[in-house]
DRENGU-454915 format. One line per 3 residues: number of its first residue (from 1); their letters; for each residue x, y, z of N, C-alpha, C. Coordinates in pm, whole numbers. Layout:
<nodes>
NUM) a) X:Y:Z:X:Y:Z:X:Y:Z; ...
</nodes>
This chain:
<nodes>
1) xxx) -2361:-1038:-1162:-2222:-1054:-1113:-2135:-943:-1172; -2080:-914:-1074:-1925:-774:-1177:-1902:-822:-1249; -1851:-759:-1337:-1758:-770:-1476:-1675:-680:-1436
4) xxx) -1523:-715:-1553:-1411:-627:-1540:-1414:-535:-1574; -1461:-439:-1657:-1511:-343:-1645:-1551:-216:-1562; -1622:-317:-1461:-1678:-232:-1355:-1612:-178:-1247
7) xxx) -1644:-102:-1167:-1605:-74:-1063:-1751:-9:-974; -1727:-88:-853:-1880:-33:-785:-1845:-16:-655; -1923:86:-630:-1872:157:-471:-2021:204:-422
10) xxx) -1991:201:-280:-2066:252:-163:-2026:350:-56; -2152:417:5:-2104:474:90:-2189:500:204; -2090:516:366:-2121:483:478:-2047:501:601
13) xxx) -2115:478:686:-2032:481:810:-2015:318:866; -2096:241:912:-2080:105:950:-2025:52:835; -1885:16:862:-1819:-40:736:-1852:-193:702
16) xxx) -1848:-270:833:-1901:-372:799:-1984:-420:711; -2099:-365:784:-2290:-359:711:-2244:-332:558; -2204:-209:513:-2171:-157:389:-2104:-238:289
19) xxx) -1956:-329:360:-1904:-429:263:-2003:-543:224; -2074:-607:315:-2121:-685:347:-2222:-672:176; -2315:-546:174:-2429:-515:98:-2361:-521:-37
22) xxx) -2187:-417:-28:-2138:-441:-159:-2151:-588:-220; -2072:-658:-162:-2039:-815:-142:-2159:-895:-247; -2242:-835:-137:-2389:-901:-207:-2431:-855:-346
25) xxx) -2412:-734:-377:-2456:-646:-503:-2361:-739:-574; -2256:-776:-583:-2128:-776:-676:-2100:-972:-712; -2224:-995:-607:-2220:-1159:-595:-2097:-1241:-639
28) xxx) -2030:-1209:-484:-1892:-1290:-489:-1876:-1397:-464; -1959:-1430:-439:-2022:-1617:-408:-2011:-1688:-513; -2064:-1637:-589:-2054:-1682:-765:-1966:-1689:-814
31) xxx) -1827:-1600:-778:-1731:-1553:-849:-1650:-1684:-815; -1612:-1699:-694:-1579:-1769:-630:-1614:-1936:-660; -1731:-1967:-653:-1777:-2080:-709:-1757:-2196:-555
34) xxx) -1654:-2281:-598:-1636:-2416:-511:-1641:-2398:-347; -1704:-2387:-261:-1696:-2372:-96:-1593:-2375:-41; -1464:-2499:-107:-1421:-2572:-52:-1230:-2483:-120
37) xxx) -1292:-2384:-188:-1137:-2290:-209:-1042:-2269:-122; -963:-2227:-125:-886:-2130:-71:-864:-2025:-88; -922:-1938:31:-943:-1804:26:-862:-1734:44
40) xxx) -767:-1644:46:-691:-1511:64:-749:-1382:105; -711:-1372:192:-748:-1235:221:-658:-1092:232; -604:-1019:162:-521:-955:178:-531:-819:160
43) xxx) -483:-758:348:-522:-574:394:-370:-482:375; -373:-398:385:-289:-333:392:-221:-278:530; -113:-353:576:-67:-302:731:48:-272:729
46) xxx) 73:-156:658:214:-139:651:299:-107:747; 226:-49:843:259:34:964:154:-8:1132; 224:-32:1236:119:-54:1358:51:94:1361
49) xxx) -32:131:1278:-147:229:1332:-286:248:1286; -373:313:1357:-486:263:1365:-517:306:1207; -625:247:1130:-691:269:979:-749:398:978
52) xxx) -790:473:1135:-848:598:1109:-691:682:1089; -598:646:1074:-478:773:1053:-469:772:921; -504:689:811:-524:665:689:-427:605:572
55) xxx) -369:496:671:-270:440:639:-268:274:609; -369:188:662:-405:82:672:-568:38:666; -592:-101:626:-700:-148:563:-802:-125:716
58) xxx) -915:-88:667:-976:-105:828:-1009:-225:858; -999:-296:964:-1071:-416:1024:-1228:-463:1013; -1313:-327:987:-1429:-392:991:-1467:-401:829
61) xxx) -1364:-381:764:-1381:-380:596:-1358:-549:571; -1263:-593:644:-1219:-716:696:-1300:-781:680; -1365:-759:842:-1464:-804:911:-1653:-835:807
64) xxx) -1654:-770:725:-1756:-768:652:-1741:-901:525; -1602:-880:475:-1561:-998:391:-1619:-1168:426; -1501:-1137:580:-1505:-1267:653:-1681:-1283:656
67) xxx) -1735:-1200:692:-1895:-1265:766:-1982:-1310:627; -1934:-1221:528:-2024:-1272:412:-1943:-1417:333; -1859:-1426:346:-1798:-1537:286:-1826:-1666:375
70) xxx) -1817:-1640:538:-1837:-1757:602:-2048:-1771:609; -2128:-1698:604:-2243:-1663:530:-2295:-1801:427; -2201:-1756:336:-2205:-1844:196:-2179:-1964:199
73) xxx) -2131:-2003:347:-2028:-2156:334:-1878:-2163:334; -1825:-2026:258:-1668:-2076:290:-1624:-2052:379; -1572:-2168:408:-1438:-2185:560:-1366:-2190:550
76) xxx) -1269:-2222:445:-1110:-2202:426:-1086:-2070:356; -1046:-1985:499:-1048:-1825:478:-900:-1831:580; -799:-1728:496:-703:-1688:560:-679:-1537:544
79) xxx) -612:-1491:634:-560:-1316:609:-389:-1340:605; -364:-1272:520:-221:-1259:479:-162:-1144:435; -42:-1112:577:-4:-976:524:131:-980:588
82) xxx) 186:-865:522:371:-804:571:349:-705:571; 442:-645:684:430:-479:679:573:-467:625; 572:-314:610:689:-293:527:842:-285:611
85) xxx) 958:-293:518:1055:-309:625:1088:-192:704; 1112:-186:812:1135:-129:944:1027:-132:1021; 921:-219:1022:808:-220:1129:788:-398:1102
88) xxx) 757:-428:1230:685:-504:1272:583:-579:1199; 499:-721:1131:359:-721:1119:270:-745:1211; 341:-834:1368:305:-853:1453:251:-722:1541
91) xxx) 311:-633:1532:271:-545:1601:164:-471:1545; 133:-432:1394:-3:-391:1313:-71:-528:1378; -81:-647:1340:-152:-749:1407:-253:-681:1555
94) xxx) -184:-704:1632:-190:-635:1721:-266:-489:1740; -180:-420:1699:-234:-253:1722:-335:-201:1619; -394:-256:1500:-453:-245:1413:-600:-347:1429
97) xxx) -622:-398:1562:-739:-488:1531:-722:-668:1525; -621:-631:1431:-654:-796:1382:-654:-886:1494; -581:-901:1559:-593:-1001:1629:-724:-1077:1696
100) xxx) -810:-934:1719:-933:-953:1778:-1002:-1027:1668; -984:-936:1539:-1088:-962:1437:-1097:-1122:1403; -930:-1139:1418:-909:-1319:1422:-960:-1404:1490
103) xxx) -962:-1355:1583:-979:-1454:1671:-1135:-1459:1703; -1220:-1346:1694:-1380:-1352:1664:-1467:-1412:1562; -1397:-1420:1438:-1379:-1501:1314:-1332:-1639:1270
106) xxx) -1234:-1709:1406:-1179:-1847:1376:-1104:-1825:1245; -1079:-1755:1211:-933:-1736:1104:-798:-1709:1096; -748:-1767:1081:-590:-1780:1071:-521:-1663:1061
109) xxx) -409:-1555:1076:-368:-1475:1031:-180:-1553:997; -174:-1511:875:-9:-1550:789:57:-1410:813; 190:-1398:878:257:-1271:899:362:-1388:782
112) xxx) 344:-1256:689:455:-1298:563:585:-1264:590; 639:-1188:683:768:-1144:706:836:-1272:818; 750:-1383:806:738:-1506:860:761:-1654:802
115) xxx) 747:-1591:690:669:-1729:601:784:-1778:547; 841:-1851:501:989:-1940:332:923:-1851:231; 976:-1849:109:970:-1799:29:1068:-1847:-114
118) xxx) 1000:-1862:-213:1045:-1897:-369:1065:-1809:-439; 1141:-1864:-556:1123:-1777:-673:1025:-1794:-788; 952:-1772:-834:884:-1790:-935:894:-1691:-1086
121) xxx) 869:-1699:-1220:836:-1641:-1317:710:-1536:-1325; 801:-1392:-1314:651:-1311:-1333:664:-1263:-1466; 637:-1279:-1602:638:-1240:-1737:795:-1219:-1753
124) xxx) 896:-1284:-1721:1006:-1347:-1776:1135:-1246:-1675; 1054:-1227:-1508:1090:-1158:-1434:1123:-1202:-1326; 1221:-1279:-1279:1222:-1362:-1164:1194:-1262:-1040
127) xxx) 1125:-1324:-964:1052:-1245:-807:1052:-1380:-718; 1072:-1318:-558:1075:-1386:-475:934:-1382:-415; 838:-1485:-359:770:-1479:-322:701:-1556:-194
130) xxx) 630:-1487:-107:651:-1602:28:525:-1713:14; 560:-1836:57:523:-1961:37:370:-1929:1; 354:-1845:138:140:-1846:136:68:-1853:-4
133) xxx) 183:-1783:-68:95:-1747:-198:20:-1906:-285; 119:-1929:-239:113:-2118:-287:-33:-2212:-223; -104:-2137:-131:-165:-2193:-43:-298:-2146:-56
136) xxx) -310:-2040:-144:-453:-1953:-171:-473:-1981:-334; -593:-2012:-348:-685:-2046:-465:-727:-1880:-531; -803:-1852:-427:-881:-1724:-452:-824:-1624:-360
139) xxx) -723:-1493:-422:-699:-1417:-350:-759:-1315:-378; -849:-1222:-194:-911:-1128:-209:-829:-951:-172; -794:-922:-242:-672:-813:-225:-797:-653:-160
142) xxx) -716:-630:-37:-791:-537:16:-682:-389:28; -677:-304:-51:-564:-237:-68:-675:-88:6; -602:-10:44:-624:137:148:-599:224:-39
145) xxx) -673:296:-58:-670:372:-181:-603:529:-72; -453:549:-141:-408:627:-54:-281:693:-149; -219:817:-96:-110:870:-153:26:785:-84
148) xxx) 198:772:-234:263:734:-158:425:840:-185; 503:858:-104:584:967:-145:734:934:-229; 701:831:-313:759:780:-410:715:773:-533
151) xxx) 584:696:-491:497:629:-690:399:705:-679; 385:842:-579:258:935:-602:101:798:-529; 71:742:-575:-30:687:-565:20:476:-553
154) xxx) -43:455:-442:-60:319:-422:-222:258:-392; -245:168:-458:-375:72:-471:-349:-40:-461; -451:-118:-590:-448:-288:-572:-318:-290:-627
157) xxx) -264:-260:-723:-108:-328:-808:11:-324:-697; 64:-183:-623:127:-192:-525:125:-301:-372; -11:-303:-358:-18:-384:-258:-22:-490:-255
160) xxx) 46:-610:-366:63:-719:-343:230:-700:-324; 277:-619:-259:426:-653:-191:422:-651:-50; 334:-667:9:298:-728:124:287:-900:133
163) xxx) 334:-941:22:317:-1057:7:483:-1116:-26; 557:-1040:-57:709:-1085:-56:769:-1087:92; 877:-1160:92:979:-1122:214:1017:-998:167
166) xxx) 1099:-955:303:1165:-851:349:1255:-794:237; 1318:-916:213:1462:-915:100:1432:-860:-17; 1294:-904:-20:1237:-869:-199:1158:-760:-195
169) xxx) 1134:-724:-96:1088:-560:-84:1191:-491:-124; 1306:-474:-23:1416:-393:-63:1497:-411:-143; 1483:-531:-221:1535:-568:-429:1439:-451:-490
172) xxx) 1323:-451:-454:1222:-428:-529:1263:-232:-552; 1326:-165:-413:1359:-17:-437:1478:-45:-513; 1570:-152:-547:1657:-144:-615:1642:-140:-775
175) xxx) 1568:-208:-818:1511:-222:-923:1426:-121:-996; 1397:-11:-881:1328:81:-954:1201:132:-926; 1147:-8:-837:970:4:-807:929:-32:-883
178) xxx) 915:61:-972:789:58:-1096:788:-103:-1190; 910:-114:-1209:867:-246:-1307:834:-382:-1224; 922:-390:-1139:877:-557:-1068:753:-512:-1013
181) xxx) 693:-420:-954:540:-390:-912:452:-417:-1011; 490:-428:-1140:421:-416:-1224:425:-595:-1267; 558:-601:-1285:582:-748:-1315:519:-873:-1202
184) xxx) 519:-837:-1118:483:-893:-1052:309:-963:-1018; 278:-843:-1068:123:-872:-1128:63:-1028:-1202; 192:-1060:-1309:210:-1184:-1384:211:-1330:-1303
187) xxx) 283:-1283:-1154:260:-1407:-1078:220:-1442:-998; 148:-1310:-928:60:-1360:-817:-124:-1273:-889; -216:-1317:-922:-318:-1297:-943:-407:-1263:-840
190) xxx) -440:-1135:-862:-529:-1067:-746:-719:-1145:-839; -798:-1188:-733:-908:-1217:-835:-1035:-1138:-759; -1032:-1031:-725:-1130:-947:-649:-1069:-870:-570
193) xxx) -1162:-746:-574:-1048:-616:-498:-1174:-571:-389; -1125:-538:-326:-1233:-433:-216:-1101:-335:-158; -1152:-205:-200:-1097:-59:-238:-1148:-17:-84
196) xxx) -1037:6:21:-1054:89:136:-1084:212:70; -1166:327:85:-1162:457:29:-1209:533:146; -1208:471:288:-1253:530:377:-1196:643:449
199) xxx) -1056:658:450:-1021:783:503:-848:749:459; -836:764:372:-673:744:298:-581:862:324; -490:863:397:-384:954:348:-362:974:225
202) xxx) -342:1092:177:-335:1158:0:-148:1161:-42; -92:1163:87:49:1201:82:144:1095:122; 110:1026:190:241:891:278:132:772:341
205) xxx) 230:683:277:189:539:274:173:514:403; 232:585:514:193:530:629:58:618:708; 17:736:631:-70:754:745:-52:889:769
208) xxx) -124:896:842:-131:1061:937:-179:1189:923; -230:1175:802:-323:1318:780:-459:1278:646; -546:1181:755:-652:1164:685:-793:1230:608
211) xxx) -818:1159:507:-901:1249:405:-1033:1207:404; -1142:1173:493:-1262:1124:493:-1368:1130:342; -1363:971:349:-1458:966:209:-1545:898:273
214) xxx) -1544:784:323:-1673:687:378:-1686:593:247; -1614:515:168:-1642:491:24:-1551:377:88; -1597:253:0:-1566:123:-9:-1610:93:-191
217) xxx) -1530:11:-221:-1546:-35:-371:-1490:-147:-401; -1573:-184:-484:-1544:-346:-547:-1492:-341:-697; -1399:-427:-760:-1370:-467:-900:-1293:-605:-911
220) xxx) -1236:-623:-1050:-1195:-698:-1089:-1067:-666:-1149; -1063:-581:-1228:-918:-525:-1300:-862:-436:-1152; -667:-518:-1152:-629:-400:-1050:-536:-253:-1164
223) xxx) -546:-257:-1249:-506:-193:-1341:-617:-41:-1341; -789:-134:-1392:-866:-39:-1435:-883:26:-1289; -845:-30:-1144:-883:-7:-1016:-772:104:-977
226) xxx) -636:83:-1053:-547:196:-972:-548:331:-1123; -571:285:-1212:-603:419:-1288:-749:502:-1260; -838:442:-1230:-941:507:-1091:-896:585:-961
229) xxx) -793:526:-933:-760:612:-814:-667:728:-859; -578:727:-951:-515:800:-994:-594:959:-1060; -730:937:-1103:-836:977:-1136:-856:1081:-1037
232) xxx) -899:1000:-948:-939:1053:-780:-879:1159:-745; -732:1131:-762:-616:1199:-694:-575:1301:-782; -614:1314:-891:-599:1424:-980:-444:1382:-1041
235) xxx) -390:1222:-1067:-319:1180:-1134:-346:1131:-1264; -295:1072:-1361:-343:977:-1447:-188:895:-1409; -249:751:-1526:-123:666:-1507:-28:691:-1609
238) xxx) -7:822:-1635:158:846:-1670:215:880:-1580; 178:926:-1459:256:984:-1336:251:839:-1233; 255:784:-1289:255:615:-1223:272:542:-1337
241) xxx) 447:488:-1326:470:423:-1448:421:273:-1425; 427:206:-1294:437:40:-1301:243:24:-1353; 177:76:-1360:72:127:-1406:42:106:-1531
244) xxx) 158:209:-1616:113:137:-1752:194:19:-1785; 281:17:-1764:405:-155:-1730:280:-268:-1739; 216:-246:-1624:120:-337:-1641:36:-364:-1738
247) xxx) -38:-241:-1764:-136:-255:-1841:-32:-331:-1990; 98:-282:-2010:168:-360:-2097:200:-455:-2118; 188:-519:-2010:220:-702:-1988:99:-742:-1985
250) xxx) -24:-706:-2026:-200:-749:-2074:-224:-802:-1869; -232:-687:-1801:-269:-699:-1637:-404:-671:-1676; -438:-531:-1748:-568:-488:-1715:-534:-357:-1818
253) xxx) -622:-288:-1781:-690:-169:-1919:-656:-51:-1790; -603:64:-1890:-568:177:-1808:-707:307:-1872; -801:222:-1974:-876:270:-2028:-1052:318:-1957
256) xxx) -1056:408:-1881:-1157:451:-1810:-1318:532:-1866; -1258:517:-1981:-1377:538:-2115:-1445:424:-2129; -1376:329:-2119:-1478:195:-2135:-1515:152:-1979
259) xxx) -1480:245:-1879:-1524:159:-1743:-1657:224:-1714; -1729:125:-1608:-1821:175:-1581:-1790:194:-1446; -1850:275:-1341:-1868:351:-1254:-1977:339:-1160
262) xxx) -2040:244:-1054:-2139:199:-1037:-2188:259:-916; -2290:317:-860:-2253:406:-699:-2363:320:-675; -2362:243:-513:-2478:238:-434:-2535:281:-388
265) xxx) -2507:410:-352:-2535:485:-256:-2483:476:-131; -2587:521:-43:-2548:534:85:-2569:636:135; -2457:638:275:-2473:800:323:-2365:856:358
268) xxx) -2314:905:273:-2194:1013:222:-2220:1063:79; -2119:1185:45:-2084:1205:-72:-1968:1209:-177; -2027:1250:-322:-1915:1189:-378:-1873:1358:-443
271) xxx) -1783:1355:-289:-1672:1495:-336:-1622:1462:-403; -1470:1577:-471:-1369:1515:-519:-1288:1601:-425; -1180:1458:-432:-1073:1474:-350:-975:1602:-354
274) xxx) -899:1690:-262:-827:1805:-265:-713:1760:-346; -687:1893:-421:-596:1873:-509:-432:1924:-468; -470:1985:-330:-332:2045:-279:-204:1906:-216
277) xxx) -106:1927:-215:-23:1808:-135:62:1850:-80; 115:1743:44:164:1822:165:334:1731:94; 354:1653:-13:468:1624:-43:562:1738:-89
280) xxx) 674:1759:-36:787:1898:-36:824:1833:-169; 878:1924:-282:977:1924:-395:1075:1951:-322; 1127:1843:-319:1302:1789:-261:1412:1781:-321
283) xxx) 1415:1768:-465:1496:1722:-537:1638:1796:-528; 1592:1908:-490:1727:2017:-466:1810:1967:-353; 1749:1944:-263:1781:1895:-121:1844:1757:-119
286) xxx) 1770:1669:-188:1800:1525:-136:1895:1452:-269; 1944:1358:-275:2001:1304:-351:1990:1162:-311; 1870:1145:-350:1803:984:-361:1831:893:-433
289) xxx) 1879:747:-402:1918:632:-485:1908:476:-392; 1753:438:-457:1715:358:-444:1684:302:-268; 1582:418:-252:1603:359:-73:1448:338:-100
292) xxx) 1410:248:63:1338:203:108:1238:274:110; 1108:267:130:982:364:163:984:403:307; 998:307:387:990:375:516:1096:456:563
295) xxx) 1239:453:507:1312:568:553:1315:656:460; 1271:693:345:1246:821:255:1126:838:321; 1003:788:396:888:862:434:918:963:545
298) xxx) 1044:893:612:1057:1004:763:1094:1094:725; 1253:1070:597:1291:1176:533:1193:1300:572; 1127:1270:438:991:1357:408:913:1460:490
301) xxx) 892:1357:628:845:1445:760:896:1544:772; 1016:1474:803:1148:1534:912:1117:1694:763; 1172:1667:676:1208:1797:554:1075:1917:571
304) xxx) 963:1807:591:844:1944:594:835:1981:753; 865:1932:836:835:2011:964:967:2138:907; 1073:2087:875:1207:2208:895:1174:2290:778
307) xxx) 1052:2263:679:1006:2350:598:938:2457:647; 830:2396:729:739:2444:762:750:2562:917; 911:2526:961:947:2636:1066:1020:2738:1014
310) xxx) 1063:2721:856:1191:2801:821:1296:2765:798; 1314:2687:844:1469:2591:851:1522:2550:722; 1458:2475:655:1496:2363:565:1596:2483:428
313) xxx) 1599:2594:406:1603:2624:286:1751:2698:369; 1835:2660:501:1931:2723:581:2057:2574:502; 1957:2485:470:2050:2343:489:2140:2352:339
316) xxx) 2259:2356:347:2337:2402:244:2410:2245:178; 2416:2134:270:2433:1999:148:2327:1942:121; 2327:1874:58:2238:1768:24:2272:1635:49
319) xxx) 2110:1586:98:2137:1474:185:2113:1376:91; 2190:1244:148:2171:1133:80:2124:1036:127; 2024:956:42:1959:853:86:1958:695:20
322) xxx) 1965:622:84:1924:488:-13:2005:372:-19; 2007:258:-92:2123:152:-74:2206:161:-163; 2182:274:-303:2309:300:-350:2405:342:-299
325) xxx) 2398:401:-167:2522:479:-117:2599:371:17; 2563:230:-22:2614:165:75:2779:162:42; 2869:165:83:2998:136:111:3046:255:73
328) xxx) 3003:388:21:3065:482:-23:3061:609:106; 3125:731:38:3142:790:184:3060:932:99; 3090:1002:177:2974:1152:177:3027:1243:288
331) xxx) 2899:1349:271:2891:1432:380:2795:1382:500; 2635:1410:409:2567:1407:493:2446:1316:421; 2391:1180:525:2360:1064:473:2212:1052:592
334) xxx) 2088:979:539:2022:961:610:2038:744:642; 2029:720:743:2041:587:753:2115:520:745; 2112:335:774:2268:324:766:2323:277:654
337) xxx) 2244:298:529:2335:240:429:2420:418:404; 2421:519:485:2527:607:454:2598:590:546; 2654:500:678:2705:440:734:2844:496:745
340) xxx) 2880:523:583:3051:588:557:3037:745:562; 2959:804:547:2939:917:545:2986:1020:673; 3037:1160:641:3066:1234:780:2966:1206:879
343) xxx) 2833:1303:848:2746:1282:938:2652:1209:863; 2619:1023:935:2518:978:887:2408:960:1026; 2269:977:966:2163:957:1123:2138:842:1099
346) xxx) 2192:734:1189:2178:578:1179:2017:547:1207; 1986:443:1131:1883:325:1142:1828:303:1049; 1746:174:1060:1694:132:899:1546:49:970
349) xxx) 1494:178:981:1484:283:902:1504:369:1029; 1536:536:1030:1537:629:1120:1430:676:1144; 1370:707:1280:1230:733:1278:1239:914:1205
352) xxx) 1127:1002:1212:1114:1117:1145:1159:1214:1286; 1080:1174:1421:1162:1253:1503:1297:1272:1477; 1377:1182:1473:1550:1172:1515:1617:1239:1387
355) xxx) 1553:1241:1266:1636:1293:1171:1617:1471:1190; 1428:1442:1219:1438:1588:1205:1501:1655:1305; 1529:1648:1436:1603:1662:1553:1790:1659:1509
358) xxx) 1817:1617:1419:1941:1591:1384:1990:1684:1302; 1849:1701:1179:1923:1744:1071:1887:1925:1122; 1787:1950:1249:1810:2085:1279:1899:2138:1385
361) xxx) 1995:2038:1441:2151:2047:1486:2242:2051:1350; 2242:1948:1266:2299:1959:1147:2322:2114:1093; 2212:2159:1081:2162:2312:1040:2236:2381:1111
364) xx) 2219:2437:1252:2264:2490:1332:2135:2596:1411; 2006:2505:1369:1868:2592:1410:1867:2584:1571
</nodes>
């Protein structure tokens, strides 16, 4: 059986087949114990697009869980997820698989941007959390090992905010990110990970310029699991603070000297990942305070296409972003918490076309 310690990975093309064999190597049957649990299942859908853009959990990573768990006897299996605010979960539902996968499986799917929601104690951190959590025994956290253009790197620790409402997502950019991501760890217990590593975006949480690994992985620590990826990515977890936060509130070990490293094989290899990134140094440009992920990701776009034609270095204010700048006024504001601002590009979130289309009228390109 795993130990915390470990971390064990495979590699492949039939993702299914592949989880399925991990599954078995890592004997989660055991882990698990009583038939009669409650299972959790939780992917990453932050966005309606497909898992090959490298932004979301794949379905047949899913799909491999479900068949080996219902395999074993367990039937009380649920999937539970939120996408992030300004999208839809129904529509990832939908455009991402699941629905099929659900409904081929006899399993329930929980859209958390759906659900009531409490407060509970995360290490002396009040967090809001939606009901489901209340309803799963054994949660199996399926996080996309991927770049994000805020915390550099998102894994298992980040991706249990797919599990808050809406409200407590966007507390959560108020607060900083890093610590309630971290704190949060204290109250909802991830108890088994399966590591998408199949084709992750290196740069934005949503996707769009994928990095083919063919790699799936199993553990127990989401601590020793996202200082692994950080590894990967040619980070450590000082460049990801909720990381060591955690490891400070006794989550898990940021210590990779004592981990072990387990390969199944398969059929792929074990490159290492490119060390170049398509994230722009903005800081000159933008004047960020406390915004959302999905409208700092368009930001982002929008800044490297007008980088990448010439443009961007013509733009003489600096733009502002975020819910600090709600009720105050400005020049030039992305979204509507700059609302007061001369020129603000309304929505929450603004897609990346419309800003970048805006901010190269803005310009005068």
């Amino acid at each position: 059986m795993i130990k915390k310690n470990q971390i064990v990975k495979i590699y492949g093309t039939d993702f299914k087949a592949i989880t399925v064999e991990l599954l078995e190597n890592t004997e989660l049957e055991k882990l698990i114990g009583d038939r009669s649990t409650r299972i959790g299942i939780k992917p990453n859908l932050v966005v309606p697009s497909p898992a090959e853009y490298g932004g979301t959990t794949h379905p047949q990573v899913i799909a491999g869980i479900i068949e080996y768990l219902q395999e074993h006897g367990f039937e009380n299996i649920i999937i539970a997820e939120g996408s992030w605010v300004g999208d839809r979960t129904s529509e990832a539902y939908e455009y991402c698989g699941y629905r099929q996968l659900c409904e081929t499986y006899h399993v329930p799917f929980v859209d958390t941007q759906k659900e009531k929601w409490h407060s509970i104690d995360c290490a002396g951190m009040k967090l809001s959390v939606t009901d489901v959590t209340d309803r799963i025994d054994f949660l199996i956290n399926v996080p996309v090992l991927k770049g994000h253009c805020q915390t550099k790197v998102t894994c298992a620790l980040k991706n249990l905010k797919g599990l808050l409402p809406n409200s407590e997502k966007s507390r959560f950019h108020r607060m900083g990110l890093h610590k309630p991501i971290a704190h949060l760890q204290a109250g909802i217990h991830q108890d088994f990970i399966v590591i998408d590593h199949i084709c992750g975006d290196l740069d934005f949480e949503e996707g769009g310029n994928p990095v083919v690994r063919n790699c799936i992985m199993a553990a127990l620590d989401p601590v020793l699991t996202d200082s692994y990826a950080c590894h990967l990515m040619h980070y450590t977890p000082d460049d990801v603070p909720y990381i060591r936060i955690a490891e400070s509130l006794g989550i898990g070990t940021t210590d990779l000297t004592t981990a072990q490293i387990i390969s199944l094989g398969g059929k792929g290899e074990e490159k290492e990942l490119p060390l170049d990134r398509r994230i722009l140094n903005v800081s000159y440009a933008v004047d960020e305070v406390d915004s959302c992920s999905a409208c700092y990701a368009s930001l982002i776009g929008a800044l490297r296409r007008l980088d990448e034609e010439g443009i961007l270095s013509r733009l003489e204010d600096q733009i502002s972003i975020g819910q600090g700048f709600r009720g105050k006024t400005g020049k030039l504001g992305i979204g509507n918490c700059t609302a007061g601002f001369e020129t603000s590009i309304r929505g929450c979130p603004p897609d990346e076309d419309t800003i970048y289309e805006k901010l190269k009228d803005y310009i005068g390109a």
